[in-house]
N, C-alpha and C positions, 0 to 999 in steps of 0.2 A: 397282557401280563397283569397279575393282580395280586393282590398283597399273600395273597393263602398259595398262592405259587412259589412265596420264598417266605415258608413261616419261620425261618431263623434270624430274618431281620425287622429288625424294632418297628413298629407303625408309628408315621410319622400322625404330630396331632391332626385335628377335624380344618383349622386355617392353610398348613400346609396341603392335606389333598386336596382342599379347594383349591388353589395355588395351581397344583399340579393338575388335575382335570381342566383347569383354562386353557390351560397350553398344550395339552390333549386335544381340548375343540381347536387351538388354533394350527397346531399340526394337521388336523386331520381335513379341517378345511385348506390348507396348504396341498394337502395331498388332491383334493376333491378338484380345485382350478388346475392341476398338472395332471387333468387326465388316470388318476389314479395310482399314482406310484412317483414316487422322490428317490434321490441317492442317497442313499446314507449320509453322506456330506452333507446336504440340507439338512435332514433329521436331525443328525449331532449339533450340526451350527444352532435350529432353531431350541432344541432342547439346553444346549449351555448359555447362548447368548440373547432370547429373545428380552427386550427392556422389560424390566420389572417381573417376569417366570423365569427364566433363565435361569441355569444353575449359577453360573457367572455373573448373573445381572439383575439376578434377586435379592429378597435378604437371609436367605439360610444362612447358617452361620461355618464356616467349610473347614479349618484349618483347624488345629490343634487338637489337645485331649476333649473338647465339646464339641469338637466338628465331625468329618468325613474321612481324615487323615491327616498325618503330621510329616510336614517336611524337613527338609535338614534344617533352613532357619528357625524354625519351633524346635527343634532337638536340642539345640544349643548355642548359644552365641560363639560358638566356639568355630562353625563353619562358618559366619561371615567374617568372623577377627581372620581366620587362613586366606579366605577371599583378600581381604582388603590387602596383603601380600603382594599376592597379582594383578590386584588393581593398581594399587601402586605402579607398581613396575610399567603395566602399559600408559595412565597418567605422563609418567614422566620420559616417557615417548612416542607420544602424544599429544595430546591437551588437556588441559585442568574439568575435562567435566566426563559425567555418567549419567546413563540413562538407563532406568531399570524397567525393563518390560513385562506387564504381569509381576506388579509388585507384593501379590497375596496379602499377607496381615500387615505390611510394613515392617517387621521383625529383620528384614535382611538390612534394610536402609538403614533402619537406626543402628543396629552392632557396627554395618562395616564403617558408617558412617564416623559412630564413638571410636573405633580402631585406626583410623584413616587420623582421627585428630591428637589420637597416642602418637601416632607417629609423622604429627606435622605436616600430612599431606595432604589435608580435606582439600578436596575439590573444590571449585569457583561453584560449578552449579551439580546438583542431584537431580535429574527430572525425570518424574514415573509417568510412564502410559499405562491408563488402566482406565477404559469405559466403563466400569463398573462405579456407580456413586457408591454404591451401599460401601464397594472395597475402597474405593478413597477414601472416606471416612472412618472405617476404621483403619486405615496406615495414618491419616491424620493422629488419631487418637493412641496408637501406638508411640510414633515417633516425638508428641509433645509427652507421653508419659516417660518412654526412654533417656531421650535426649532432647527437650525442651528448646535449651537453648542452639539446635543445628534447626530447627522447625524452618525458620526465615534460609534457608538455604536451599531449601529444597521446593520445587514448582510441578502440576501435574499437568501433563499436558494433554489436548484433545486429538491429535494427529502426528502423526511424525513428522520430523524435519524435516525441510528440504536438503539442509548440509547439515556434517558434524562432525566432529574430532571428537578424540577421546576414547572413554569406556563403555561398550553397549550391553548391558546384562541380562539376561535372561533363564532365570529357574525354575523350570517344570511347566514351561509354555509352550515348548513343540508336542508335547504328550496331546495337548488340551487343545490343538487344532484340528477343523474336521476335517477326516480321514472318506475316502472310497473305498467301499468293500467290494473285491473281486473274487470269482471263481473262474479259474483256468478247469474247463473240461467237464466231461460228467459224462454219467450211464445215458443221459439224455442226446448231448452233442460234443460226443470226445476232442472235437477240433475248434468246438467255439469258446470264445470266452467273453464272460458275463458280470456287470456291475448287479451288485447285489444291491437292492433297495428296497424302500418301505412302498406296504399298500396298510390300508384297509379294510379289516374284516370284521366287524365287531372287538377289534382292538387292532394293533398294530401289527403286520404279518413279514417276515422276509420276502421278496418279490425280484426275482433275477431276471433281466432281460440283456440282449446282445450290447456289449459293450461298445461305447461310440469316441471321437474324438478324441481328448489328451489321453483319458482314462486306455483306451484301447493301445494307444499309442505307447502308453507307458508297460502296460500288461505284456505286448507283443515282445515290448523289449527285455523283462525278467523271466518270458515264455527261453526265450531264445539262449539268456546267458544261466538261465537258472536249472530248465526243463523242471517243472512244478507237477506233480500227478494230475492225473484229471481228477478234478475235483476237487482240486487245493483251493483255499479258501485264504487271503489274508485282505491287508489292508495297502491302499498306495496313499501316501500325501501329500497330493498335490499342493495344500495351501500353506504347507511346513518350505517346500522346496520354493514357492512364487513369496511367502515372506523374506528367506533369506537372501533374493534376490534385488528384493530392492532395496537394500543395505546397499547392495553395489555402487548404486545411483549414490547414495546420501552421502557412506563415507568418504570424506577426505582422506585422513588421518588416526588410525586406532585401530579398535580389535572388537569385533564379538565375543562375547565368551557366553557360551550356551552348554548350560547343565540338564542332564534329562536321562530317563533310564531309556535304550533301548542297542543295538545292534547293527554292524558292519551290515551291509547287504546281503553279502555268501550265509550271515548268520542268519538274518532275519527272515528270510526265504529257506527256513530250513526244511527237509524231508519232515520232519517229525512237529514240524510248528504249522501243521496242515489245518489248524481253525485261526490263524490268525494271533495277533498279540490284542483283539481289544479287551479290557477292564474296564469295571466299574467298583465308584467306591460309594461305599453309602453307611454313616455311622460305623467308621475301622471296619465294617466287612468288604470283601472284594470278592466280586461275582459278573459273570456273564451275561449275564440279561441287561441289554440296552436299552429296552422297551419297560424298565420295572421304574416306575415313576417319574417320568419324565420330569426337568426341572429341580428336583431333588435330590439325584444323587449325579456325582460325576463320573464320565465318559471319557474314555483316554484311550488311546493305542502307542504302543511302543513307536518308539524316533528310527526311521531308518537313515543313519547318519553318512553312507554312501550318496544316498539324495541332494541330501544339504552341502554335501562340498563337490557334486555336482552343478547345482542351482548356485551356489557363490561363486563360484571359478567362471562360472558361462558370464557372472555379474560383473567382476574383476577383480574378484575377491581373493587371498592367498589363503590356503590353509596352514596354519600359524603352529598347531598343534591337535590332540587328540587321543587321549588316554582314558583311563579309567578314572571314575571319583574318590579311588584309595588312594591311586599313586599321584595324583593332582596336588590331594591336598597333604600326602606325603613331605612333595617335590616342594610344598611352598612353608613348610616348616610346621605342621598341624602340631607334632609334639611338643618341639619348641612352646608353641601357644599354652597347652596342655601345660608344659612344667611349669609357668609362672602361677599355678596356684600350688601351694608349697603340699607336698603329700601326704606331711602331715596335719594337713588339715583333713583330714576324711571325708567330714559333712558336706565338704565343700568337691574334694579333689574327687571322691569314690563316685559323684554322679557324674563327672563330669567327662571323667573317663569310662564309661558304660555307655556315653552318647558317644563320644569318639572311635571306641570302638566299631560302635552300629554304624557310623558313619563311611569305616575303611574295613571292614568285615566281609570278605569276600559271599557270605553267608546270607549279607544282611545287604547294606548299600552301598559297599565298596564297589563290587562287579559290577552290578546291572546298570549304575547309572554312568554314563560316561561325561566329559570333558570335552568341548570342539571350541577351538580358537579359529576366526577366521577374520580376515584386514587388510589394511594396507597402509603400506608406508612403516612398516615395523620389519626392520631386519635382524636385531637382536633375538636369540630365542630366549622365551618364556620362560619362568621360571616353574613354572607347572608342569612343565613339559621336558622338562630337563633330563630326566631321566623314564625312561620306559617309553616312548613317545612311537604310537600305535597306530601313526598314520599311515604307514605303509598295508594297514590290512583293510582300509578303505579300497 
């Protein structure tokens, strides 16, 4: 893949390609000791996460209007002030602490953090997982510009816990783990089914071979509930299903709440979604090409969230709730939030309400992204989930 392949996205400068051709040589030498072909899993893993090229573990700059895309916390402080709603509530049936996973710019931590202490309930501890220094540093520098003085409350940690109560947060972190790409069938061998993976060709090539182990084992089972054409092509995630699993272990006491766009199973295996949900973002364009600058732009596939309250239930995990991102932050009072800037203010209330909007926009990122509570020890329901609660179509 080479930049004249997609001349409608901006060329990044002459330090960045070099950046990105490292991690080219070190992919391709990855592929070279494996015999000549990887799974896409590695691929994605090595292109987001390797130390220092990684898109994850670099220094490109990823989030906002000078990044690669803007999330709901860049939108507006106005979706962590709804968050801190919910968090609360599970908090106080619970235990006094949160842990935000893939904390992006720090932007979530600081609002919900300043909301939490409107309304008296700051948490004992804030503690972010995020392997990324370059992203510590700036959540550091976020959250001393925001909220200065909450800085001393909040700790980053290098590992997960052994135990935990409380609040475990996660926004647009399932998207961002790697996915296996599968093909059920073909002109080739209508009854077989094959992990799509990377070779080597003078650049990086798709390379399908008979599907082995989990991979196989998971395909045989959406072969059977789904029947998929020959030739259907999507994505399975295994390492989205084995992360929400070891929450099982850890929690005591509390709730995941995991935010992300993607789809029920019956949805996400659909007839007509026969290449798959993966995306790429690179400078607000979004395009298909995986292989278009490694290290540089990011790599996501849609959440199969049938998966995930599969892989927690097997952990001992309760599914709590499960809705959309409109009626989530519907359910926890987002207008409410909204009216306390008075409307006649304009300058102030007119943008604020155009994020809100985008936010529950069936159009925009109301639908696509959805809502999954999962925990233990919470027998109260959610106030997220209060009404419209769409766990029944898991």
């Amino acid at each position: 893949m080479t930049l004249s392949s997609l001349p409608s996205l901006p060329i990044p400068d002459a330090d960045a390609q070099q950046a990105s051709a490292a991690l080219v040589s070190r992919i391709r030498d990855e592929i070279s000791r494996a015999d000549g072909w990887i799974g896409f899993d590695r691929f994605m893993e090595m292109a987001l996460y390797t130390p220092g090229l990684g898109y994850y573990s670099g220094g490109a700059h990823k989030f906002g209007a000078a990044g690669d895309f803007i999330t709901a916390p860049e939108l507006t402080p106005i979706f962590a002030q709804t968050l801190a709603v919910q968090a609360q509530q599970i908090l106080s049936l619970s235990a006094p602490h949160i842990i935000e996973v893939g904390a992006g710019s720090g932007r979530l931590a600081a609002d919900m953090l300043l909301e939490l202490e409107r309304r008296d309930s700051l948490p004992d501890s804030y503690r972010i997982l995020d392997l990324s220094g370059e992203l510590r540093e700036r959540q550091q520098a976020t959250i001393a510009e925001l909220a200065p003085h909450l800085l001393p409350r909040i700790d980053w940690l290098d590992r997960l816990p052994e135990r935990f109560s409380g609040l475990v947060l996660a926004n647009e972190l399932l998207d961002a783990l790697p996915v296996h790409r599968v093909r059920w069938g073909g002109e080739d061998a209508p009854e077989t089914i094959f992990e799509r993976g990377v070779a080597w060709q003078d650049g990086f090539v798709w390379d399908d071979r008979r599907a082995e182990g989990r991979v196989l084992e998971q395909a045989q089972k959406i072969a059977v509930e789904y029947q998929p054409p020959a030739g259907y092509v999507s994505e399975i995630s295994l390492v989205a299903g084995d992360w929400t699993a070891v929450w099982g272990n850890i929690l005591a006491c509390g709730a995941l709440l995991l935010i992300d766009y993607g789809f029920p199973r019956h949805e996400f295996y659909h007839p007509q979604r026969n290449d798959g949900t993966l995306m790429c973002h690179y400078r607000h364009r979004a395009h298909s090409e995986a292989f278009f600058l490694p290290g540089l732009q990011d790599i996501t596939a849609h959440v199969d969230f049938t998966a995930i309250i599969e892989s927690g239930y097997e952990a001992g995990l309760d599914l709590l709730g499960y809705t959309s991102q409109a009626q989530f932050l519907l359910n926890s009072g987002v207008t409410d939030i909204l009216a306390r800037t008075p409307f006649e203010d304009s300058k102030r209330y007119l943008p604020r309400a155009r994020a809100v909007q985008k936010l529950v926009s069936p159009a925009e990122m109301g639908e696509l992204f959805k809502v999954i509570a999962l925990g233990k020890g919470i027998a109260e329901t959610l106030a997220g989930f209060a009404v419209d609660d769409r766990s029944v179509s898991l």
